[in-house]
C-alpha positions in Angstrom: 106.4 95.5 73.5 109.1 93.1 74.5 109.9 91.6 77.4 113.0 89.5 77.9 114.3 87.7 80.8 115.8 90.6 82.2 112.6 92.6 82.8 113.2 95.0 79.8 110.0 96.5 78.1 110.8 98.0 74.8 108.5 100.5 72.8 109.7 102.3 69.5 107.6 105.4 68.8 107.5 107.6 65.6 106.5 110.7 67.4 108.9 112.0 70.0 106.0 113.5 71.5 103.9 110.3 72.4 107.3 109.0 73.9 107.5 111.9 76.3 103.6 111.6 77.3 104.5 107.7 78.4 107.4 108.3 80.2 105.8 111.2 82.3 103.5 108.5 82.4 106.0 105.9 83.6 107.1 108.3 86.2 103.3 109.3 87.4 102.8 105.9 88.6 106.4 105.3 90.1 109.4 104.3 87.7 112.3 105.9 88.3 114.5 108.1 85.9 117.1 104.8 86.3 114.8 102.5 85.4 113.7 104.6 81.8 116.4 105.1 79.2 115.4 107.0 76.3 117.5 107.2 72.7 115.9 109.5 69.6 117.6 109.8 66.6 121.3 108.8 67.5 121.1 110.7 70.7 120.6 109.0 73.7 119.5 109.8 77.2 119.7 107.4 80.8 117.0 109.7 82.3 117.1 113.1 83.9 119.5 111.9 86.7 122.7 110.2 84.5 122.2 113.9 82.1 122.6 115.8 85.7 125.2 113.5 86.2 126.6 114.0 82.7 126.4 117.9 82.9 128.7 117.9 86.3 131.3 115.3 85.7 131.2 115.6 81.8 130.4 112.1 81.7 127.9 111.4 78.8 125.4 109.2 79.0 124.9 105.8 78.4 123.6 106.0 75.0 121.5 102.4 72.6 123.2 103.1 69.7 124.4 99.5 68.8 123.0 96.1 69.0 124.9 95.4 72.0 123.8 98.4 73.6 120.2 97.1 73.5 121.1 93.5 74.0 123.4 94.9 77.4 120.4 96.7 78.7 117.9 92.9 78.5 116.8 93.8 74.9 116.7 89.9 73.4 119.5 89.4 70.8 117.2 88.8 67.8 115.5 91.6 68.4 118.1 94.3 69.2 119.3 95.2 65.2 115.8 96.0 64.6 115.5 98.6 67.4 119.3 100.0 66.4 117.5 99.9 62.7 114.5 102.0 63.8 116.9 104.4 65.8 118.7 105.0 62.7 115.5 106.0 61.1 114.8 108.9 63.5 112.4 106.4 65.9 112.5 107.0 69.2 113.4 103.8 71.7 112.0 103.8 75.4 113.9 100.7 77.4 112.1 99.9 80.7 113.6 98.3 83.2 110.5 97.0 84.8 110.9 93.9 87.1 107.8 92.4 87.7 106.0 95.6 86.6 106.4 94.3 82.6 102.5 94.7 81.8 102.0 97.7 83.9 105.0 99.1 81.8 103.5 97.8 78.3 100.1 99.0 78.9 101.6 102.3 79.1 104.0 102.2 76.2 101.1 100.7 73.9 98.7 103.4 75.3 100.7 106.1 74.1 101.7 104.5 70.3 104.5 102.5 70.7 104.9 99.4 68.9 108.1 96.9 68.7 109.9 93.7 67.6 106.9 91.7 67.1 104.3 94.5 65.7 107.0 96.4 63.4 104.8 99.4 62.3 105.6 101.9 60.5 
């Protein structure tokens, strides 16, 4: 996975499934919702709290659609048109936020199938 100055772990999956079983993972051992943003297919999530938040002031979330979207969230600059290319082809993209937690995070995105930037498979 990637890891960028900015703390941000990045794991691309090709079954939504897996991505679900490592963010209840994430959670289990103490990220928050805040901290795990979420975008399959085009549609994007900022964890269960920002879609409460979304459903009660009609705000929608913050979705990683774009290359800037990644790049804004610590997603390094060469790296962020591959993960908006993968989006596009129905991957889904799990962003941690994970200061000083980076490994903890990548263990857990690996152990569950993810791959990124710098493994690119298929």
């Amino acid at each position: 996975m990637v890891m960028s100055e900015h703390s941000a772990v990045v794991g691309v999956f090709t079954d939504y499934e897996q991505a679900e079983q490592a963010i209840n993972e994430l959670r289990r051992v103490g990220f928050s919702d805040d901290e795990i943003s979420v975008s399959r297919g085009g549609a994007a999530t900022g964890g269960v709290i920002e879609s409460l938040k979304g459903l009660f002031t009609k705000q929608e979330p913050t979705a990683l659609t774009t290359a800037d979207d990644f790049i804004r969230v610590g997603v390094p600059e060469q790296d962020a048109s591959y993960y908006q290319s993968e989006l596009a082809a129905g991957r889904t993209i799990v962003v941690v936020r994970a200061t000083g937690l980076q490994q903890e995070a990548l263990g857990i995105l690996r152990h569950y199938g993810a791959y990124d930037a710098t493994t690119r498979q298929p």
